[in-house]
KELUM-672851 format. One record per residue (C-alpha): residue number from 1; chain; x, y, z. Coordinates in steps of 0.05 Angstrom, whole numbers. Example, Ala and Ser with C-alpha at 12.3 -4.5 7.8 and 13.67 -1.06 7.14 Angstrom:
! KELUM-672851
node n 1&chain A&xx 246&yy -90&zz 156
node n 2&chain A&xx 273&yy -21&zz 143
! end
This chain:
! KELUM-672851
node n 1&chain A&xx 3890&yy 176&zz 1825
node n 2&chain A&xx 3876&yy 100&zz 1844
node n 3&chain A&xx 3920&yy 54&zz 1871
node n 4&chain A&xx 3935&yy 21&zz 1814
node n 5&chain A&xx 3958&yy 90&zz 1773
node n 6&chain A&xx 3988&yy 112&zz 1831
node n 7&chain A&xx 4036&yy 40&zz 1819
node n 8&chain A&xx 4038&yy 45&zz 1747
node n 9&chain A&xx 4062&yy 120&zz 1741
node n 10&chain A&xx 4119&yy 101&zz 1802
node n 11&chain A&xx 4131&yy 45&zz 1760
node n 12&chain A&xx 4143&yy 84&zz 1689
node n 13&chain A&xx 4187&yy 146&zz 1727
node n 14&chain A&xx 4228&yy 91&zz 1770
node n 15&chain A&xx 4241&yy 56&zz 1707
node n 16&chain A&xx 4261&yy 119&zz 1660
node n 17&chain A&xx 4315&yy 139&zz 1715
node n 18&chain A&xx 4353&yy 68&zz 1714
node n 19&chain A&xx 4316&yy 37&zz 1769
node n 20&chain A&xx 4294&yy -36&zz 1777
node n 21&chain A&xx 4225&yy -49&zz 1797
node n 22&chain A&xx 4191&yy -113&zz 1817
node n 23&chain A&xx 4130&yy -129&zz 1851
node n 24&chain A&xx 4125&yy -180&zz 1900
node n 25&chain A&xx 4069&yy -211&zz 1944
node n 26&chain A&xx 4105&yy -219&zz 2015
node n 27&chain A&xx 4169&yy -199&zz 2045
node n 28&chain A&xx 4186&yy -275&zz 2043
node n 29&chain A&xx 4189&yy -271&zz 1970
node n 30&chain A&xx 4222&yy -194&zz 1963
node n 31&chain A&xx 4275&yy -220&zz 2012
node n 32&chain A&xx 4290&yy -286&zz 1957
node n 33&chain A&xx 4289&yy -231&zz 1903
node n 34&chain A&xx 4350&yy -197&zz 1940
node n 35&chain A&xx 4385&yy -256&zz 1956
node n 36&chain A&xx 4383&yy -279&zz 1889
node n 37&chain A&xx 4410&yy -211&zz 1861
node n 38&chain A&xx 4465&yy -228&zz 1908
node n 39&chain A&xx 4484&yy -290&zz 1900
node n 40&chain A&xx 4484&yy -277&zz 1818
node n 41&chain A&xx 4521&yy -213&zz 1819
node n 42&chain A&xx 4605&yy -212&zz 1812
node n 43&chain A&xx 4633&yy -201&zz 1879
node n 44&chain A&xx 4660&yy -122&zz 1906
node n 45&chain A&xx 4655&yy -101&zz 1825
node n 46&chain A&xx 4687&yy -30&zz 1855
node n 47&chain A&xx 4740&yy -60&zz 1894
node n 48&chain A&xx 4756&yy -122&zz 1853
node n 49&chain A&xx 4791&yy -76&zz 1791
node n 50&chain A&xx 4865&yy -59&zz 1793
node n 51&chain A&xx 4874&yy -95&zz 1858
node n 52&chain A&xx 4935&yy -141&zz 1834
node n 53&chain A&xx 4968&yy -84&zz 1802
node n 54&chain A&xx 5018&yy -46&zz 1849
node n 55&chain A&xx 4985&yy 8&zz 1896
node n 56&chain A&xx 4987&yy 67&zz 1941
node n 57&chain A&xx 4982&yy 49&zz 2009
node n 58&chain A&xx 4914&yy 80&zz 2023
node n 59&chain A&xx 4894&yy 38&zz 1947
node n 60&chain A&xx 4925&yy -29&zz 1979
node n 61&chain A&xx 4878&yy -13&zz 2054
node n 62&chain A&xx 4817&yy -4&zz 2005
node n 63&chain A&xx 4829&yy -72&zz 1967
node n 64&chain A&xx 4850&yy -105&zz 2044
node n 65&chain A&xx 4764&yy -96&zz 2055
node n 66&chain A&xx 4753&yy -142&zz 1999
node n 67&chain A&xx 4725&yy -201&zz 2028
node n 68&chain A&xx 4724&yy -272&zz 2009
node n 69&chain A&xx 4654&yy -283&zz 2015
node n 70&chain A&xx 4589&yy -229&zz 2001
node n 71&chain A&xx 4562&yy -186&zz 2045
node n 72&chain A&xx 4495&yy -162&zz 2049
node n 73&chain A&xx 4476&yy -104&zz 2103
node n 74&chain A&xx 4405&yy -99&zz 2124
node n 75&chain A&xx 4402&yy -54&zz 2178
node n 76&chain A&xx 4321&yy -34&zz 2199
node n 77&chain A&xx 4293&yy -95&zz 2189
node n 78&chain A&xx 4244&yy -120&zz 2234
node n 79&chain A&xx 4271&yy -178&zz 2285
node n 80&chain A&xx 4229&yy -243&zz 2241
node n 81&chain A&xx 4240&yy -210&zz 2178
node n 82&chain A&xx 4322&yy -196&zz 2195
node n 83&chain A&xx 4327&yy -274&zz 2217
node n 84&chain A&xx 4292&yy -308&zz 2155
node n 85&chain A&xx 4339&yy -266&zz 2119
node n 86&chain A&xx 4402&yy -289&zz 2160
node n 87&chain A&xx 4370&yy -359&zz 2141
node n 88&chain A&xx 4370&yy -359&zz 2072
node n 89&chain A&xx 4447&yy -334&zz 2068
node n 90&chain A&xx 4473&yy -385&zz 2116
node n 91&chain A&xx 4440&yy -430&zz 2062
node n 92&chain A&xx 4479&yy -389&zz 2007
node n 93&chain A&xx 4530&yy -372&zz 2047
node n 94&chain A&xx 4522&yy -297&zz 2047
node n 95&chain A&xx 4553&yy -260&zz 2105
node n 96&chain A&xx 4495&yy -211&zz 2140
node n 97&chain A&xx 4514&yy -149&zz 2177
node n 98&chain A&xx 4453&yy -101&zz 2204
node n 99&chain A&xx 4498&yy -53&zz 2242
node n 100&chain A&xx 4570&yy -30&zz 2246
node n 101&chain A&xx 4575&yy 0&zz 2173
node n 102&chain A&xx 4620&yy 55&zz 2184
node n 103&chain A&xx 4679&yy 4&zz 2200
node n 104&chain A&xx 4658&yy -25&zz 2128
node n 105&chain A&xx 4656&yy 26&zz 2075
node n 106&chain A&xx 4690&yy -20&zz 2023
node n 107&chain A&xx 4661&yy -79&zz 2001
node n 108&chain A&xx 4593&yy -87&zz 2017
node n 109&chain A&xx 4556&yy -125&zz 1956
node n 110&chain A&xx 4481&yy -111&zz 1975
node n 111&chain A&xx 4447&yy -63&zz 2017
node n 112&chain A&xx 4369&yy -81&zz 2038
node n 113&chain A&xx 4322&yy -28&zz 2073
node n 114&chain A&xx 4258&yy -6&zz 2083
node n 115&chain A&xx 4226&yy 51&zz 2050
node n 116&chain A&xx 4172&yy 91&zz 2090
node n 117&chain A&xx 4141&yy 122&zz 2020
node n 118&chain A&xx 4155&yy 129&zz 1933
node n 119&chain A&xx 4135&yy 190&zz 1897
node n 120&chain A&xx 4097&yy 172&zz 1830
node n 121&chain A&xx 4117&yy 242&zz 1796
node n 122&chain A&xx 4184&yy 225&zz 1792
node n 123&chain A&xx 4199&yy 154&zz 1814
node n 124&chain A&xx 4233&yy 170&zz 1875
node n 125&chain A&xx 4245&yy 125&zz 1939
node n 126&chain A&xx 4235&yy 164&zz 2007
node n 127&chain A&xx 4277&yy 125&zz 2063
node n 128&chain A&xx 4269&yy 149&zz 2139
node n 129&chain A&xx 4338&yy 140&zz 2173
node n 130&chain A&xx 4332&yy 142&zz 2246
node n 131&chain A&xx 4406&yy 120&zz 2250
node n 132&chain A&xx 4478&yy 117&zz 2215
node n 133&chain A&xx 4469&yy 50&zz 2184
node n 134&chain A&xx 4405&yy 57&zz 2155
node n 135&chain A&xx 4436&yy 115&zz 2112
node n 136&chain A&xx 4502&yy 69&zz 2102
node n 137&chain A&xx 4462&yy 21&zz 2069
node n 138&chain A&xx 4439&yy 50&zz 2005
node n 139&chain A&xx 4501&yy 88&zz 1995
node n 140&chain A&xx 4558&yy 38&zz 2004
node n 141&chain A&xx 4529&yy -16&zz 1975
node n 142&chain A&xx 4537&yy -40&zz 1904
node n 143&chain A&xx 4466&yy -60&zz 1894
node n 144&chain A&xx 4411&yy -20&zz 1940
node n 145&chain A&xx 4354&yy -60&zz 1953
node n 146&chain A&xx 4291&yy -20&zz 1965
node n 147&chain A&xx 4223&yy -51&zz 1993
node n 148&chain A&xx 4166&yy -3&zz 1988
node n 149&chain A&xx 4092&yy -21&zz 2008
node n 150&chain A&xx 4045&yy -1&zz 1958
node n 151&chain A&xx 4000&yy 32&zz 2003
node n 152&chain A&xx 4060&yy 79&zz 2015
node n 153&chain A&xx 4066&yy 106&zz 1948
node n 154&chain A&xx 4035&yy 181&zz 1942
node n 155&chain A&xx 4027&yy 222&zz 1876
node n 156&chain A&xx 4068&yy 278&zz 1896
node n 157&chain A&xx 4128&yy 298&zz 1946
node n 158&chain A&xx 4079&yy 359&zz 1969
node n 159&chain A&xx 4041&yy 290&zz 2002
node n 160&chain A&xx 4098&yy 278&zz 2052
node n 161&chain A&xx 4106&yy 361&zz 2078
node n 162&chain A&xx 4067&yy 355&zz 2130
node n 163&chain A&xx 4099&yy 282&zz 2163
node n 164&chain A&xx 4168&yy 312&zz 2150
node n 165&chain A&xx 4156&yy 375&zz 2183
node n 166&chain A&xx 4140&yy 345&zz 2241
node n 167&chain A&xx 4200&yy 302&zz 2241
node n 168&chain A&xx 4247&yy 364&zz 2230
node n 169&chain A&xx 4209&yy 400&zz 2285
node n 170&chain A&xx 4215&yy 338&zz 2331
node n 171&chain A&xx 4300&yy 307&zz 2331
node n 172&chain A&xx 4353&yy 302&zz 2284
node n 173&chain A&xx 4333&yy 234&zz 2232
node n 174&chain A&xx 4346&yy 238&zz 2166
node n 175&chain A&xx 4307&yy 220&zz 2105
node n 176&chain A&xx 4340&yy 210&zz 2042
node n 177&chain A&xx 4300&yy 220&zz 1976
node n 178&chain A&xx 4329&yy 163&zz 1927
node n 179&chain A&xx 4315&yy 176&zz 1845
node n 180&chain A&xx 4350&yy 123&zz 1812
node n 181&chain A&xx 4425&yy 90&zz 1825
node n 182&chain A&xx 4483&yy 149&zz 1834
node n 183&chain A&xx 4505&yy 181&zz 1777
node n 184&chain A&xx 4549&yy 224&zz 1741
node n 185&chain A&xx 4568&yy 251&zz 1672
node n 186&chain A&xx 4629&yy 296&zz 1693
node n 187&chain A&xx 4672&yy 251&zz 1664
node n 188&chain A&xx 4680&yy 275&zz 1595
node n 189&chain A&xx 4599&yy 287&zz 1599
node n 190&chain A&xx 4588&yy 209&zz 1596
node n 191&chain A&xx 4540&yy 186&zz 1641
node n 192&chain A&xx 4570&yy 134&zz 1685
node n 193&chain A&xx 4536&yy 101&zz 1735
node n 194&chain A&xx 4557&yy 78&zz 1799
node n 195&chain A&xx 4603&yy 139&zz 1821
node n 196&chain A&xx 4580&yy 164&zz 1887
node n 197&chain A&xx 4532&yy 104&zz 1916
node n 198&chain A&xx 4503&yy 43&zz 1888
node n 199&chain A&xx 4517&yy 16&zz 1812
node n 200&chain A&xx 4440&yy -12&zz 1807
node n 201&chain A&xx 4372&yy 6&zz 1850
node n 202&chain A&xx 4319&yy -50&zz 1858
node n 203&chain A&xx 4254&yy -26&zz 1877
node n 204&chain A&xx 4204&yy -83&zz 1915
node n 205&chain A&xx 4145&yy -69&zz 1907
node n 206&chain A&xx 4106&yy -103&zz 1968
node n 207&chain A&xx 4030&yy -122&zz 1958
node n 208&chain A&xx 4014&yy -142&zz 2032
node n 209&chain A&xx 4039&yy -85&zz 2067
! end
């Protein structure tokens, strides 16, 4: 399978299970893309609901990690890549975080990350998650923001055995396999979106990498 099918069939599976995907020439321009979702998107959607009604105390310390301003977390990033992006949100005045997630479980608008490889079979975004945060990221967050070289997308997961073996055999990171944003249909078998993790996944496709 070329390069180009290889895209095209991610592309079609992403797309059939809910996710986003864009292509984009440069991490300059995929890191614009996520601000812009950002900046465009209501604030804390999950924590904004039912927070002037009267609460529980444990509902009232959920709403208390509303903040005032959005948040993106983009833990991973390289060092350039992690200041243009602290850049463009001082410019839209975005709060950035790229550690410390566990002390902010509420309230986090966007998550950004690296992927290290997609699977074209069935759309799915493979993250390697040498830390905490890393897996934070695309599971707090409201929107998950995933950037994914093209040259890392195989045909099948059977393509990845052999470079996860290896990592099993040699410490304790995680990988998390990503198909789509969290969902459910337990609730009166209606699929809702949204329940466990993020309400939207947006796929970057990178053409330089």
């Amino acid at each position: 399978m070329t390069d180009q099918e290889l895209v095209a069939r991610f592309r079609e599976r992403a797309e059939a299970v809910s996710t986003t995907v864009v292509e984009a020439e440069n991490t300059e321009e995929a890191l614009k893309y996520g601000l812009a979702v950002c900046r465009d998107k209501e604030a804390c959607q999950s924590l904004a609901s039912g927070c002037d009604l009267p609460l529980s105390g444990r509902a009232a310390d959920l709403c208390s990690l509303k903040e005032p301003e959005k948040i993106i977390a983009a833990p991973g990033l390289d060092t350039s890549d992690l200041e243009r992006l602290r850049e463009l949100c001082e410019e839209s005045r975005i709060a950035l975080i790229s550690g410390g997630l566990r002390a902010r479980l509420g309230g986090i608008d966007l998550g950004l990350t690296r992927m290290e490889a997609g699977i074209a079979a069935t759309g799915t975004l493979v993250q390697h998650c040498p830390g905490e945060d890393e897996r934070l990221a695309g599971m707090i967050s409201e929107v998950h923001i995933a950037l994914l070289p093209v040259s890392a997308i195989v045909a099948e997961s059977h393509d990845l055995t052999s470079r996860l073996r290896e990592r099993m055999a040699a410490g304790s990171d995680s990988t998390a396999f990503i198909t789509g944003p969290s969902r459910t249909a337990d609730i009166e078998r209606v699929l809702t979106l949204g329940v466990h993790g993020p309400l939207e996944v947006h796929a970057i496709l990178l053409r330089d990498q």
